[in-house]
N, C-alpha and C positions, 0 to 999 in steps of 0.2 A: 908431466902435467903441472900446470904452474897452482896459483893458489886460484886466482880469480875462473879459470877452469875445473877446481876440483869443485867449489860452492858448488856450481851447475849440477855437478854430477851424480851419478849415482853412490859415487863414492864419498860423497860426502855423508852420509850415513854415518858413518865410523867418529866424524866429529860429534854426534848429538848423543852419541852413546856414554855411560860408563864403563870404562873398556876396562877399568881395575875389578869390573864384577867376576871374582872366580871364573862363575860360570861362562863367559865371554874368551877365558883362556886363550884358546885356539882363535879367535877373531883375531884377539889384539895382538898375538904372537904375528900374524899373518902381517897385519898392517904393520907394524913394527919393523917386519922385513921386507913393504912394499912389493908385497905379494895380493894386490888387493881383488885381482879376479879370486883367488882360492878363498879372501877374507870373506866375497860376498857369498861363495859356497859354503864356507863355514858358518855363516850369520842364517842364510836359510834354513842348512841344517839343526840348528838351533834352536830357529822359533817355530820350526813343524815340528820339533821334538819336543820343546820344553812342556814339563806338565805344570803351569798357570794353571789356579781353576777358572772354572769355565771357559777356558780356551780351548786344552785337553779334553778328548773323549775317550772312556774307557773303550776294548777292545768289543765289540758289536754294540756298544749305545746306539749308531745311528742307527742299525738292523732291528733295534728293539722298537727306540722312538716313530722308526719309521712302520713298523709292524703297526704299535698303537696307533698313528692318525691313519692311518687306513683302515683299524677297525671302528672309531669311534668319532672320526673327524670327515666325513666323505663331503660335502657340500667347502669347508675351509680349503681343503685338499684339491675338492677343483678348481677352488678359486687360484690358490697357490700357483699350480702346475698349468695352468690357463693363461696366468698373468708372465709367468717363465716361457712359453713357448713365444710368447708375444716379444716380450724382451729383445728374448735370442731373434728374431724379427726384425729388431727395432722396432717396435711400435707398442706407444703408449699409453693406457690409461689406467688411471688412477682409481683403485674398487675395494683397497684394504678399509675393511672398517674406521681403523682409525687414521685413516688419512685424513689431514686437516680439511682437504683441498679439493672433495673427489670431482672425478669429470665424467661425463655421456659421451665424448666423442674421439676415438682414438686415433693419434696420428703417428705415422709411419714413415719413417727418413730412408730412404733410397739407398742414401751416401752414407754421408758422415752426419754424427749427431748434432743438431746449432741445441748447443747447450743453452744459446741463450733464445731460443723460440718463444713468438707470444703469440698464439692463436686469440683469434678474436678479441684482442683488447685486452684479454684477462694476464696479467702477469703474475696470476697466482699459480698458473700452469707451471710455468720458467721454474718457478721456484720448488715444486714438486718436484719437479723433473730433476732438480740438482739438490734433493733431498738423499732421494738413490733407495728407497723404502724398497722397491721393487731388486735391487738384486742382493736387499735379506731373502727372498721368494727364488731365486736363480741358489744359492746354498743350498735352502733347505731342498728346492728341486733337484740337485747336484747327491743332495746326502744320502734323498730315496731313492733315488734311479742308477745313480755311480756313472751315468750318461757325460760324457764330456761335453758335450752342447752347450751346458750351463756354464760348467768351470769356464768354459773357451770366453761364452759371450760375457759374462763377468770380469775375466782378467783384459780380454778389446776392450769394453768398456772402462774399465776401470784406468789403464793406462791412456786413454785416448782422452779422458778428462782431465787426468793429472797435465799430462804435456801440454791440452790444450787453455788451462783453466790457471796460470802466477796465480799464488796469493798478493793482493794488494801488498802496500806500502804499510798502509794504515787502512783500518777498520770502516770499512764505508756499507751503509745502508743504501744505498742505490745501485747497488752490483747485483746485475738478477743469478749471478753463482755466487757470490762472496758475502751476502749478508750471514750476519756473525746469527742469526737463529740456524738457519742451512748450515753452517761449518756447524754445529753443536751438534742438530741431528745427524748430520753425516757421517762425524766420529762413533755413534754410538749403532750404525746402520754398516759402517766398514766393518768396525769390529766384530759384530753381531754375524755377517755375512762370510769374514775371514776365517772366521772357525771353522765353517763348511769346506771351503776351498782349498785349508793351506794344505792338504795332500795331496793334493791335484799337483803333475808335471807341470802342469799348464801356469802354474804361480812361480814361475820363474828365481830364479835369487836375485837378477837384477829388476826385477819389476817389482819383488818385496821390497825390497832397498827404497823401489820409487813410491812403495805404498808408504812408509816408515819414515821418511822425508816428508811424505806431504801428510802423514798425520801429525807429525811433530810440527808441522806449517801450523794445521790445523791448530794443538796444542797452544802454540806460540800468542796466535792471534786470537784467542779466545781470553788466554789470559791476559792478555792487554785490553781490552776490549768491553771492560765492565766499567760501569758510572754508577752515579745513584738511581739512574731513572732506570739503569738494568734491575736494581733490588725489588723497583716496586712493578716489573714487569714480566709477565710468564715467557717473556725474550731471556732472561737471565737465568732462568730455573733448565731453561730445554741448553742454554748455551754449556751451563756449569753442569749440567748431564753428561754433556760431550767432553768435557773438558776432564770430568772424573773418567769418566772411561779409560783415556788412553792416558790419564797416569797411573791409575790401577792396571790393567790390560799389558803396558809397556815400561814395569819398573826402571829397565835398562835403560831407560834415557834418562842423561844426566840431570835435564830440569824437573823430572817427574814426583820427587819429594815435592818440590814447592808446587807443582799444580796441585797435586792432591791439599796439602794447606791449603794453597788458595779455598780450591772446590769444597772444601768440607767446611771453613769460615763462610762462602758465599751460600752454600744450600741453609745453614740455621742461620743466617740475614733475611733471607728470602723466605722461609716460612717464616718467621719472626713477624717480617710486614707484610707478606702477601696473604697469609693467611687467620682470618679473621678467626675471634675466639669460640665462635661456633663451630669452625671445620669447615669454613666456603670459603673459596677464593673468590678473593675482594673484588673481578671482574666482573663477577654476575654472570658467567655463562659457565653452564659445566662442561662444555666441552673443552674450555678453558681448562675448568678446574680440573678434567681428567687428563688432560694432556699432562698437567702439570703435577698430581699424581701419580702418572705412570713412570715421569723422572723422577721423583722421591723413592718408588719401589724399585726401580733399578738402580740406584745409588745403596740402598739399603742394601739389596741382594749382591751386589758387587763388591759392597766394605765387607758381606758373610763371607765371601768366599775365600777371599783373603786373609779371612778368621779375625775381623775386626766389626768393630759397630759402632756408628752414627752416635752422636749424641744423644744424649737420652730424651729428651727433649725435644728434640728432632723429630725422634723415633716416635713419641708421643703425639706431636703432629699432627704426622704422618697418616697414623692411626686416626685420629681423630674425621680428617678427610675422607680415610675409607669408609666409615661408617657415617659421616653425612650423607654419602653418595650412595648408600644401601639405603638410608630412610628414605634420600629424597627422590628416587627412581620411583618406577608408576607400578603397579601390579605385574608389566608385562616386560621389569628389567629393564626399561627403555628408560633415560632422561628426558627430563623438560627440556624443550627448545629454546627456552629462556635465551633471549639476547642472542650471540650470534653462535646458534648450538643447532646440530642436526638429532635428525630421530635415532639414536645410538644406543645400538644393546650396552650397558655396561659391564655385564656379568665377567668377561676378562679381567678388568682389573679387580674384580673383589675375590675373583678367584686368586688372581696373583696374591692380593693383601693377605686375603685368608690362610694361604699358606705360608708366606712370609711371617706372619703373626701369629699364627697356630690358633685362630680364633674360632669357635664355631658360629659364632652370631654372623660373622661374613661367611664362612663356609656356607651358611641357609639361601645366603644372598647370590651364591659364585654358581657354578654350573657342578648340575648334579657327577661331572666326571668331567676331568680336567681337559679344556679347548686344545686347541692345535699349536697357538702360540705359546704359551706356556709350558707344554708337553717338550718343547724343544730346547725353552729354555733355560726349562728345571729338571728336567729328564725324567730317565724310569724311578727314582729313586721320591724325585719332588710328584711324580704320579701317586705312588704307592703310598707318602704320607698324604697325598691330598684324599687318596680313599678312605684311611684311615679316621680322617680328621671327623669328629663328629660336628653333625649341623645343631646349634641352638637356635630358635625363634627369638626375634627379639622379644625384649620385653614390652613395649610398647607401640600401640598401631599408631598412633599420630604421634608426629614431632614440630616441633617449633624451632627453629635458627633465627633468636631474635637477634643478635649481631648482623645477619646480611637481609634482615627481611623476608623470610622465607618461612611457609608453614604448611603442612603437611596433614590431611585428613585422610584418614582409612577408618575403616570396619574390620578390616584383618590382614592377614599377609600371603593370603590364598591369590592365587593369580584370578581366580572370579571375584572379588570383592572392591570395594568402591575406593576411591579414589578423587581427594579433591587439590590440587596446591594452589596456593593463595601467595602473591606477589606484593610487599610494601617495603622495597628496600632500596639502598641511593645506585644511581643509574650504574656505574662501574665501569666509566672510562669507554674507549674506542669502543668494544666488542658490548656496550649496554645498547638497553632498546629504551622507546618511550613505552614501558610495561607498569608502570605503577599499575597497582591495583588488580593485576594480572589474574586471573583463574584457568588451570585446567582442569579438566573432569574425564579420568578413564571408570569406567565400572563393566564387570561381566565382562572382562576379559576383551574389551573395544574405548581404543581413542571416542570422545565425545566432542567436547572442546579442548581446545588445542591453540600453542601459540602458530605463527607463520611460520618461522626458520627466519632464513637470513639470505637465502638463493646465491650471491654471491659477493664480492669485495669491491667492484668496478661502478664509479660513477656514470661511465658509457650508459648504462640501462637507468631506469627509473623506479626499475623497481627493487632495487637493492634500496634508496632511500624509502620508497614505499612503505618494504617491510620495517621501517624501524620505527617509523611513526604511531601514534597513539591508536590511529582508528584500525591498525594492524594488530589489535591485542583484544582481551576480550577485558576489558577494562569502559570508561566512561570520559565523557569528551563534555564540554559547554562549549555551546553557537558553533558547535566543528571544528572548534581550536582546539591543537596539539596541547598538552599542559606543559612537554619539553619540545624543543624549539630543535629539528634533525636538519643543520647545515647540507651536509654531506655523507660520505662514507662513514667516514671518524671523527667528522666537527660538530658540535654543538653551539646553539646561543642559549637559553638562557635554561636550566636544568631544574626540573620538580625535586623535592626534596621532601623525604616521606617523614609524616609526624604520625602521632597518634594510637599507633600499633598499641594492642594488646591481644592476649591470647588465655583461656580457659582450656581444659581438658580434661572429662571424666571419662571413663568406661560409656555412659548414657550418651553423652554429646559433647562436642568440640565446637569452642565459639573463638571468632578470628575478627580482630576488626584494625581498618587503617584511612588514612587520608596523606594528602599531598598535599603542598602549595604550589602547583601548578599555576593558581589563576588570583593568588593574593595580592599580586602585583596590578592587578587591573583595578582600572577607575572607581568599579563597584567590583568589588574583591568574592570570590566564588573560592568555596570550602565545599572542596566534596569528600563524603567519608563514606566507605565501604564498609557491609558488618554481614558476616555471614554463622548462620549458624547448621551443625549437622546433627540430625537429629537421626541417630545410630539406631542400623543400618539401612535405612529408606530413604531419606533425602535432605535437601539443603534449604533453608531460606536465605537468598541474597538480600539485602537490602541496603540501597543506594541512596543516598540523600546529599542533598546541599544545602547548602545557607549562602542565601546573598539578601540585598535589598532590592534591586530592577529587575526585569523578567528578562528568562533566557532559556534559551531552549538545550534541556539536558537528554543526553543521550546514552542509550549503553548498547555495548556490542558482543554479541556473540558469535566464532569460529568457529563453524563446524570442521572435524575432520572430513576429507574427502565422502560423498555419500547426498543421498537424495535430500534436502529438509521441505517440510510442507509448513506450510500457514493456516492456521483456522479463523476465519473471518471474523466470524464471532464473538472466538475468547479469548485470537490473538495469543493461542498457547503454538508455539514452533514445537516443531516434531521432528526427530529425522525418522526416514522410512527406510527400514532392513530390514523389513520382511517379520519373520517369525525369529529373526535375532533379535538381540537385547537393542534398546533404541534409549534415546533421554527427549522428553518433553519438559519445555522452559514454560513457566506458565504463570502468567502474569495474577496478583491478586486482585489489582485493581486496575482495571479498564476504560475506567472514564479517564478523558482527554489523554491517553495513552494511543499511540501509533506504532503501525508494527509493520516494517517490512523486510521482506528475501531477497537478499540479494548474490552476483556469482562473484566469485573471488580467486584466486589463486595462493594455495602453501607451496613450503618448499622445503621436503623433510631429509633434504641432503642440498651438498652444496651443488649449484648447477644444474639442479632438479625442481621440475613447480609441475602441480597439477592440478588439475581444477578444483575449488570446493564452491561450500555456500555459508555468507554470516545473517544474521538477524539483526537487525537495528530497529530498537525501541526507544521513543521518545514523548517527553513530555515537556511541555512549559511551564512556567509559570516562576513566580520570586515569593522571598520571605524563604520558608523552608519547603521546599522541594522532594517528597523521597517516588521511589519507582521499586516496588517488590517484585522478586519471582523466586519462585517454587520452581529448584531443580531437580526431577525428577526420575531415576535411568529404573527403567521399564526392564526387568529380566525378559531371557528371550523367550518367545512365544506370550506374555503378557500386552492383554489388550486395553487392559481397563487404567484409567489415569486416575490419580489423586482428586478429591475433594478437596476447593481451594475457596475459603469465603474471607471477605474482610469485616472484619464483625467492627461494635464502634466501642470507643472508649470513654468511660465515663470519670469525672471525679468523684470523691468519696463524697460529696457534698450532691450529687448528683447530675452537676450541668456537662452535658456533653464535650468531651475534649477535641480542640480542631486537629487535623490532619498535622499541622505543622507543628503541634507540642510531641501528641503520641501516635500510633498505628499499634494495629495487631490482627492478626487472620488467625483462621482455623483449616487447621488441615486435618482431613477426613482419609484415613490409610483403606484403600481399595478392598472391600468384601469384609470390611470388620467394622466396628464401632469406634472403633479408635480413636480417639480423638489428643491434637495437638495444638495449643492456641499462641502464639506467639508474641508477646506484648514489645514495642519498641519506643524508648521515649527519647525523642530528639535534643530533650533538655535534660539537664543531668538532673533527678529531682532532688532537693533544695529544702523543702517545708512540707509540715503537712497537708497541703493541698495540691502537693505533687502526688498524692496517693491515690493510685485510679482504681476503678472496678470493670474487669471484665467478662464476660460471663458468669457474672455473679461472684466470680473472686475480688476480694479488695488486696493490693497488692502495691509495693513501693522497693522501684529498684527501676535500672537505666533497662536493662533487657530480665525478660521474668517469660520462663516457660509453666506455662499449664497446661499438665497431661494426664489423661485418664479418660474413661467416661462418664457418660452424666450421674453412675451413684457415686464414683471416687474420684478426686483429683488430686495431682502432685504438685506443689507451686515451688518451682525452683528461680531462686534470684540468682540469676548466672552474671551480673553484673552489676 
């Protein structure tokens, strides 16, 4: 065999190795004596024996692991074993949780697989497909059944990609197998899957060989393959994921010292600037930021096993992330759809964090007994301290991330308790939306308002730009202009840039307020500022204001999740109708020159997925200063009766009535009690003493001022 014949070969193997590793002995003695069928016997023999951690299973782990997701895992389990039978089929779709990618319609190849298949336009398909997520699920199926079906269809596939799939020259982004984010995933999806397999007959020694060749492909081109613009992209974090795996996973290759340098310089680069000093990734989508999490904790878990650890700092991070993503999930463990994010239980990875970190404040966050993915691969051992691990409450129900804009309202950490996030942070690249200003609202255990999602990546449709535009958010518009300017898919012109945040929080109430310069740019420049306050645990007052000089017509918009919403003609308060369950009424304070109507819409709470909903749009015109309140409202289930809402007037200390466009304030009247809440708002910052108003008999000086109590006692708190 000449030399330009062995490259090709399987036997080429033997060059990427360290063949002076003791333990290689027996290999290199073979090769030595060009005895290179026996060498690849020996290489096999090798790596199904070597005890790597987490490579090695002790003797009945997989009898145990597999015991446990059958007793405690039955709905992941048939997802698993559902999506493996399919496989072994050929046929495709995509329904892991965290798949980037997921799809509704499965397809099915006869023959051979076209690795590079685009159904309908979408080439986000192609690119799942050559992820390979799906035969991690062909392992784990293989480990609990011991069925060759899996091993089989795994190792066909597996080799029928390799032979049919070179690596490039060089690193190219328009290869729908070869982009360098797919080789990242890939590496940490072979590895993950090869543990299942490698006692399977059916893993050959010359088809190791060709697995071991094209990971080290892998390998190769991965570390070539970073720039600067990989540092400040969640492409570099999934790529250098990959890239650690298989130098950890495969010491015995000769380059594998330097990828790991590489990878462990490129992961603290990568948090350094991707993540912001609150614990968000700087894209503004958690499903970003959890992908890019879940590479952090399998880097960290990977350096343990090997009985080493991540920088400290790193590791710090790292932490920091998991626990943004506990505060910033909804009651019911679900993220915001913020930007281009699906409706995503997160409780896996704070499971994973939680035990990684031995924390109990994410243990409260993680699943009360350890998921299916996890269970496999941290085993009986990572089960046992996850039962052990005690849960601590955090210490605080609302938080604030004023680094990405992001703020967070509860009344507690009960899965029935309310729930408000508030959006004023800078858009975040491709995967941002036109969100300024953003609100969701879950309470009593039900979505209320809600962003859209993102439905899919392909300009073909219209409504992929749809959903990213303004009036797709539950935020505020003028004369129907976007404030940021959605090209395309991933292009922008001209981008809002959020000013003005500030943020309050007592035990009593949580106050949030923000504006944009979406509209400063214009002839006659529009300043809109958001200010919401929560008055713990009953409800919210929004209030929306502008300042310009010409008259213009301002709007604001509410998304319902899926679900009936009604209109009351009258007070203009939106409802939605669920019966004797928990419901939210929006409900306006002032009603003159205020318009309100229902209209039908569509979300899209996974990729490829829309259903119907309904928004509310309320409007009013006029210039000078502008504001539009409402009372948000979430009704417990079986509750009929709604809030008392007045707008009372504001006086100066001097006595002359104050106009609408200096100050506002209402009374809110809590259902079946005396209660009373008065809310003062002044549009002008006050200044002098004749900025000091009186309302309801209180005289009082400050930007926002709460009075509460009844008519014998009241509280006058300056909250700003």
């Amino acid at each position: 065999m000449n030399a330009d014949e062995l490259k090709t070969s399987p036997y080429a193997v033997f060059s990427l190795l360290n063949l002076k590793d003791p333990a290689l002995a027996p290999v290199s003695e073979a090769v030595s004596q060009d005895r290179l069928e026996e060498a690849l016997i020996e290489l096999h023999r090798y790596f199904v024996g070597r005890g790597t951690p987490g490579w090695s299973m002790e003797e009945g782990e997989k009898e145990r692991i597999a015991a446990y997701v059958k007793d405690n895992c039955g709905s992941d389990l048939e997802a698993v074993m559902k999506t493996s039978d399919e496989v072994v089929r050929q046929t495709f779709l995509f329904r892991f949780p965290w798949d980037m990618e997921r799809t509704r319609i499965p397809v099915t190849f006869e023959r051979e697989i076209d690795w590079n298949y685009v159904p309908d336009q979408d080439v986000e398909w192609a690119y799942m497909l050559n992820r390979h997520r799906y035969w991690l699920a062909l392992g784990q199926a293989y480990a609990i059944t011991g069925e060759d079906k899996y091993a089989a269809a795994f190792c066909r596939q597996l080799e029928d990609w390799i032979d049919r799939n070179p690596v490039p020259e060089e690193p190219a982004n328009d290869n729908l197998t070869w982009r360098t984010i797919e080789a990242g995933l890939r590496c940490v999806n072979w590895i993950k899957a090869l543990r299942y397999v490698k006692d399977s007959p059916l893993l050959t020694p010359l088809l190791l060989a060709k697995a071991l060749i094209s990971l080290h492909q892998h390998g190769d081109y991965l570390a070539s393959s970073f720039t600067s613009w990989k540092r400040i992209s969640n492409w570099g974090v999934l790529e250098t994921c990959g890239l650690y795996h298989a130098a950890m996973f495969f010491p015995e290759f000769a380059l594998a010292e330097n990828w790991k340098r590489l990878s462990e310089q490129r992961l603290q680069e990568t948090a350094r600037i991707q993540v912001m000093a609150d614990g968000i990734h700087w894209e503004q989508s958690p499903t970003y930021h959890h992908e890019v999490l879940a590479c952090y904790l399998d880097c960290i878990h990977v350096a343990r096993l090997n009985g080493e650890e991540l920088n400290g700092g790193f590791r710090s991070m790292v932490y920091r992330m998991a626990s943004a993503s506990l505060h910033w999930a909804k009651p019911n463990h679900r993220q915001p759809m913020l930007g281009d994010s699906d409706d995503s239980d997160i409780r896996s990875l704070i499971t994973y964090a939680a035990w990684l970190f031995q924390d109990g404040m994410l243990r409260f966050g993680g699943y009360a007994r350890m998921d299916f993915d996890n269970a496999w691969l941290l085993g009986t051992e990572g089960i046992r301290d996850y039962d052990r691990l005690q849960a601590a409450e955090p210490a605080n129900h609302s938080c604030s991330f004023p680094h990405s804009g992001h703020f967070v309202m509860r009344s507690g950490w009960n899965q029935r308790d309310l729930y408000l996030y508030f959006h004023c942070g800078p858009l975040g690249g491709g995967h941002g939306h036109a969100d300024l200003l953003h609100v969701d609202l879950h309470a009593y255990g039900r979505d209320f308002l809600t962003d859209l999602g993102r439905y899919n990546y392909g300009d073909h449709t219209p409504l992929r730009k749809a959903l990213k535009e303004s009036a797709a958010h539950n935020t505020t518009m003028v004369d129907g202009i976007g404030f940021t300017e959605i090209n395309s898919t991933w292009d922008f012109g001209r981008i809002a840039k959020p000013s003005g945040c500030r943020w309050v929080s007592t035990p009593r109430f949580d106050y949030v307020q923000g504006g944009h310069d979406g509209y400063l740019h214009w002839e006659d420049p529009v300043y809109p500022l958001r200010r919401i306050i929560f008055i713990k645990p009953h409800c919210w007052l929004l209030i929306d204001s502008f300042t310009c000089r010409e008259t213009h017509a301002f709007t604001q918009r509410f998304h319902f999740a899926p679900g009936e919403v009604e209109l009351e003609a009258d007070s203009l308060i939106s409802r939605t109708k669920n019966g004797r369950e928990a419901n939210l009424c929006i409900i306006p304070v002032d009603g003159e020159g205020l318009e309100c109507s229902i209209h039908e819409g569509i979300i899209s709470r996974e990729y490829n997925l829309i259903e119907p909903n309904r928004h509310a749009v309320y409007s009013r015109t006029g210039k000078g200063t502008v504001s539009i309140m409402q009372v948000l409202y979430p009704q417990k289930p079986g509750e009929t009766a709604c809030l008392s809402v007045e707008k009372v007037p504001v006086f100066r200390h001097t006595g002359e009535r104050v106009e609408d466009a200096q100050a506002v304030a209402c009374k809110i009247v809590l259902p079946g009690t005396d209660e009373e809440h008065t809310l003062v708002i002044s549009h002008k910052v006050p200044s002098a003493h004749f900025d000091s108003y009186v309302v309801e008999g209180v005289q009082i000086f400050g930007e926002v001022v709460w009075i509460a109590g009844g008519r014998e006692k009241k509280e006058i708190t300056t909250i700003i």
